[in-house]
Phi, psi and omega in degrees: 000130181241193205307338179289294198334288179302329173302304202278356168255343134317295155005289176288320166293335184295320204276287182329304202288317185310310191294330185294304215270351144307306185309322176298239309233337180284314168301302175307332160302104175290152204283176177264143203252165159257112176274159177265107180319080100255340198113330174260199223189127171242163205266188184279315171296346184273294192280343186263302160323327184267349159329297187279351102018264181325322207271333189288301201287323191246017138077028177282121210278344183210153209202089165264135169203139223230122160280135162257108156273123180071031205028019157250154182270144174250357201195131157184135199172135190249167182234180162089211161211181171326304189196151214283334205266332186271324180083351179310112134351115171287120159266166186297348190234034158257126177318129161237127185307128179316299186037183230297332181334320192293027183242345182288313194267316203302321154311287199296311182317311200284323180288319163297351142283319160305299179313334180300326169090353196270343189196147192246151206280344201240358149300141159291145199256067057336325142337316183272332175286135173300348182198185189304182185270352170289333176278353178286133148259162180277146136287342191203146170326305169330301193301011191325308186297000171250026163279109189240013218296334182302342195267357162328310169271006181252101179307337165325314174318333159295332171248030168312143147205169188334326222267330230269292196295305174273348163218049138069029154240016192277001168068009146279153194258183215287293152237156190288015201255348186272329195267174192302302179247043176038059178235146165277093169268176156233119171263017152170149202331099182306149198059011189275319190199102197338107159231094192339084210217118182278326163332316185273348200259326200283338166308307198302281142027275163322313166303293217276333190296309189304331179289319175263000189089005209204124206300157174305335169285332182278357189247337172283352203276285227282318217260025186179311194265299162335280189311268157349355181041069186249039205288355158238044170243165167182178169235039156201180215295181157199119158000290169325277199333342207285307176326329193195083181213198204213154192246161155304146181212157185261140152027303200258014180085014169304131185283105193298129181266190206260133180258106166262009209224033180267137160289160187295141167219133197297001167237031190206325201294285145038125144240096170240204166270169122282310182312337195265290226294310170331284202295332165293329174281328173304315194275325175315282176322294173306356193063010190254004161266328163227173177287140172300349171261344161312308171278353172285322158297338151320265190291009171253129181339061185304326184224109167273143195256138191223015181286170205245011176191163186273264211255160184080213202283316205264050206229337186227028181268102157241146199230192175271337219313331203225038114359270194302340159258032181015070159307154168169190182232149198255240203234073174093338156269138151304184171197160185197141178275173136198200213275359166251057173067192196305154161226120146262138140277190138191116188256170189212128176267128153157120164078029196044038176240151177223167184179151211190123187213137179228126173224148217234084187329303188303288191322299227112341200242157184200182167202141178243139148248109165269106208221131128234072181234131169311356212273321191336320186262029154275345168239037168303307215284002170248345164302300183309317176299297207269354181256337190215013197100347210293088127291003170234027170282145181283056167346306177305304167290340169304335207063037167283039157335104202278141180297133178322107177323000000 
């Protein structure tokens, strides 16, 4: 036989044998699993079918979602598409509008001004101004929210402070554009009682750019997306995004169009990733975004909340329903107890993006959810079951209404 011969009846045997000892060696890998606060585990292939399952069914045209086991993420991945009319894949590193999620990182930014020593959480921040609050003006059309001059007349106004602001007791309302004549009032006693309010975090905003002197993207630059390697965030548009970013959609999947032309503002603005918002919960979780008292101070209960809804008429219903998890709010987080300790959250609405993140300090373990579909929060409450256990987020006050079987 000669030597072409023997090679080419070798080949096939090399390749077969190559192929065996994959196959062995595949079996022998146990698959990777996600753990779960109860104790059990789905495997990664498991937990992606069924994702994909969900998203099929309850018609989400885009879907990132990122797992924390041990305060690092195991599972991060998108489904859907940019936008319905092109079919362009959502990726892990394509831009998303943010909506209130910015209020999370907005939080962490202000306790890292506390350690800093630049501002104490229970001074009135009128303190901190060269002159009365009548003297602020917008810099820019944009700039609406540093219009502050209506709280002027309300002597209330004096005794706002940080801690007030971040956890939605300053007694403004969420925004000012909600009320019968779009004037920025305060409708009830600051610090008395929780009212979801972007008003109150964009006052704070306002204070500290002027106390440092440095516009709010350059202290969000300095004090959060650089340290984090959060290199495709910011809270206002930026060029670069034009390459890869993704629009919002309505029920029926209409492509919603894209807002490029807002000044930053610390409760709304917010353009991240999954991967980068992932590397912001990773640093939250890990302890390496505060000091273990910062963050404690973060996630402890400032207020309890008993309304029988977050927002509209029943917002000002209080009822028991969510007792057992002594619901309320800490500093820019919700916060809720169970038996593996505080769960913070934060969801974010808005423009047909939805979005819903929890993480559970004791453990490690956590979940980001990202959508631009308006439909995303008909399956949070099963997403949250199935990705990491969660059974105690308050669906019901959230208004997560699960999609029709």
């Amino acid at each position: 036989m000669s030597r072409g011969v023997l090679v080419r009846a070798f080949v096939p045997l090399l390749f077969s044998a190559i192929a065996l000892t994959a196959a062995v060696t595949d079996a022998a890998t146990p698959a990777k699993a996600v753990k779960r606060l109860d104790g059990t585990q789905i495997a990664e292939s498991a937990l992606t079918a069924r994702i994909e399952e969900l998203t099929k069914k309850a018609n989400v045209h885009g879907l990132a979602v990122s797992v924390f086991n041990a305060g690092a993420p195991v599972y991060s991945r998108t489904f859907g598409v940019k936008r319905t009319d092109t079919r362009e894949p959502l990726a892990n590193a394509t831009v998303l509008y943010g909506a209130s999620l910015s209020k999370a990182v907005f939080a962490v930014l202000v306790m890292r001004l506390v350690e800093d020593g630049l501002i104490d959480l229970d001074t009135p921040l009128v303190r901190y101004l060269d002159g009365p609050l009548d003297a602020v003006k917008p810099r820019s059309s944009k700039a609406w929210h540093e219009d502050l001059e209506d709280l002027a007349a309300d002597p209330r106004h004096s005794r706002i402070t940080a801690r007030m602001c971040l956890a939605h007791t300053t007694g403004l309302p969420n925004w000012r554009w909600y009320e019968p004549d779009q004037k920025l009032r305060i409708k009830a006693e600051p610090g008395t009682r929780y009212s979801y309010s972007g008003e109150g975090l964009t006052v704070l905003q306002v204070v500290l750019e002027r106390l440092t002197k440095k516009s709010f993207e350059q202290l969000a630059t300095e004090k959060i997306f650089a340290p984090f390697g959060m290199t495709t965030s910011s809270y206002t548009w930026q060029p670069r995004f034009e390459a890869n970013y993704c629009h919002g959609h309505d029920e029926a999947g209409k492509v919603l169009e894209k807002d490029k032309d807002n000044a930053a503002r610390s409760a709304s603005t917010l353009e991240t990733t999954l991967d980068d918002y992932t590397r912001f919960l990773a640093a939250v979780l890990d302890g390496k975004a505060l000091k273990p008292s910062s963050r404690d101070e973060m996630f402890r209960t400032q207020i309890r909340i008993r309304s029988k809804r977050q927002f509209g008429p029943m917002s000002d219903e209080d009822v028991a329903d969510n007792d057992r998890l002594e619901l309320g709010y800490g500093l820019g987080w919700g916060v809720l107890k169970t038996p593996h300790g505080v769960g913070a959250f934060k969801e974010g609405h808005g423009d047909g993006f939805e979005h819903y993140s929890i993480v559970f300090p004791a453990s490690g373990m956590g979940v980001l959810i990202m959508s631009n579909s308006a439909n995303a929060e008909s399956i949070f409450k099963e997403l949250l079951e199935l990705t990491i256990a969660d059974t105690y987020t308050p669906w019901e006050w959230q208004e997560y209404v699960p999609y029709a079987r």
